[in-house]
N, C-alpha and C positions, 0 to 999 in steps of 0.2 A: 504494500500500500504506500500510496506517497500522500505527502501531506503539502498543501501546498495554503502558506499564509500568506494574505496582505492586509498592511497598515493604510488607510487614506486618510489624507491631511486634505480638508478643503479651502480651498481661496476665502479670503474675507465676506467676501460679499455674496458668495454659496445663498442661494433663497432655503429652506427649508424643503419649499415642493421642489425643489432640483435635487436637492440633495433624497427626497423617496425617492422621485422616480430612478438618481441610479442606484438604491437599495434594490427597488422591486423588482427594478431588470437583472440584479447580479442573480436576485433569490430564483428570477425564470427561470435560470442558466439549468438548473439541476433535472426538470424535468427534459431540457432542449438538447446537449448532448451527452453521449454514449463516454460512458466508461466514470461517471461520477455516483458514487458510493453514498456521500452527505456534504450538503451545502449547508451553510450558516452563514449569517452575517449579523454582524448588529453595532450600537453603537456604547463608542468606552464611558463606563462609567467612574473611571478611575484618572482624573487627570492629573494628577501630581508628579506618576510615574511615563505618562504617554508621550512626552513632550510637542503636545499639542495634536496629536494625531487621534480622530474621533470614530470611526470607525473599524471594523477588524471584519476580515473573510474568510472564512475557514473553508479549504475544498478536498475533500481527500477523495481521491482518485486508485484503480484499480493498479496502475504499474505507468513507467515513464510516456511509455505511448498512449495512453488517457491523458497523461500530462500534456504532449504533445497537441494531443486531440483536439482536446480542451482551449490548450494556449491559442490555436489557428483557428478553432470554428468560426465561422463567418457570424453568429448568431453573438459569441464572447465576442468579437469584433467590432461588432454594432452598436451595441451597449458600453463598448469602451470610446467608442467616437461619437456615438449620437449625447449618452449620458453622461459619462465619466470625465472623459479629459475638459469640457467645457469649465469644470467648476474644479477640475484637481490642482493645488495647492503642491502635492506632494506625496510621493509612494514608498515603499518598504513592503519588499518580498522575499519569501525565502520558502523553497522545498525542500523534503526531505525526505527519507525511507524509512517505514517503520515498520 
């Protein structure tokens, strides 16, 4: 299994409704392609330790090649350019094998 995290830090001026709809598009991702195990996403309630970073995504995946899957679907694609980048501030990712 690979686990694949990220941190999103959004721009200042992020509206609140940009900021669901790119929640609700990450959370589609799970039903949309092949090879995702469990999605989650939600936001930090912890800021002291976050350095400003308010959201976390958790995607764990069957093997590199779901990772792969996953990183080029056109559908993950879409929601990273139509939702995400407009209002991203700032990223942190990291996979890994469990």
């Amino acid at each position: 299994m690979i686990e694949h995290i990220v941190l999103f830090k959004w721009k200042e001026d992020a509206s609140p409704d940009a900021i669901a709809l790119a929640i609700n598009g990450i959370l589609a991702l799970k039903d949309q392609i092949p090879g995702i195990v469990e999605l989650s996403c939600g936001e930090n309630f912890s800021p002291l330790r976050s350095q400003g970073f308010q959201h976390a995504l958790r995607v764990q995946l069957l093997d590199c090649d779901a990772l792969s899957t996953y990183a080029d679907h056109p559908v993950h694609q879409a929601v990273i350019e139509k939702y995400i980048k407009p209002i991203l501030g700032d990223i942190i990712a990291v996979d890994y094998e469990v």
